[in-house]
C-alpha positions in Angstrom: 148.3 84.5 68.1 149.6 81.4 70.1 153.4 80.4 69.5 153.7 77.4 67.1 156.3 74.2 67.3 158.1 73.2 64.3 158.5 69.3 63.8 159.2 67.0 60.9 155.5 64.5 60.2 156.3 61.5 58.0 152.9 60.6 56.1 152.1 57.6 54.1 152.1 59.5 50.3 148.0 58.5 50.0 147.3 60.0 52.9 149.4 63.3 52.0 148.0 63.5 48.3 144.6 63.0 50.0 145.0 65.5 52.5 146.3 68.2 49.7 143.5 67.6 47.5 141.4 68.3 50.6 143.6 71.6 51.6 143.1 72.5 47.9 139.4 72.2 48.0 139.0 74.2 51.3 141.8 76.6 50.0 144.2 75.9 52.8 148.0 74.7 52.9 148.5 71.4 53.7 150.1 72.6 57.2 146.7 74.9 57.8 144.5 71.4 57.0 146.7 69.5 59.1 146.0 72.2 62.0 142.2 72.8 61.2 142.1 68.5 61.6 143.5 68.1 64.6 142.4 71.1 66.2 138.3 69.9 65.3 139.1 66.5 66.3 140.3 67.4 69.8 137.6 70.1 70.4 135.3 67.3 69.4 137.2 64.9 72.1 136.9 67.8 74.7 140.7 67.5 75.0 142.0 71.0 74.1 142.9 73.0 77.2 141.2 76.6 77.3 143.6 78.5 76.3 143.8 76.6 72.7 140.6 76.9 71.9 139.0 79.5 69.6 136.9 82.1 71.3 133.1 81.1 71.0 130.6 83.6 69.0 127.9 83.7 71.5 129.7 81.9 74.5 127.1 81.1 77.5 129.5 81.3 80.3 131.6 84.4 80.3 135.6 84.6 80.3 137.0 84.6 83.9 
């Protein structure tokens, strides 16, 4: 498991009530939603490095 960094996030309270109703539904924490968001929005921007990513099911390329 890759190391995690502790720091303090201010949120506007709508968002945060949002975002735990969202957590809730899904059956996360709020810090694990947080997470799964950013992590699929910079997958989706191609802007996590390798060695963040999740390991592909079927990858088409294998590991070097």
């Amino acid at each position: 498991m890759a190391a995690k960094k502790a720091f303090p996030l201010r949120l506007n309270a709508d968002i945060f009530e949002a975002t735990r109703r969202w957590s809730d539904d899904e059956l996360r924490s709020v810090n694990a939603q947080i997470e799964y968001v950013l992590r699929d929005a910079l997958r989706k921007a191609g802007r996590l490095s390798h060695a963040g990513r999740e390991p592909e099911e079927n990858p088409e390329i294998p590991d070097e």
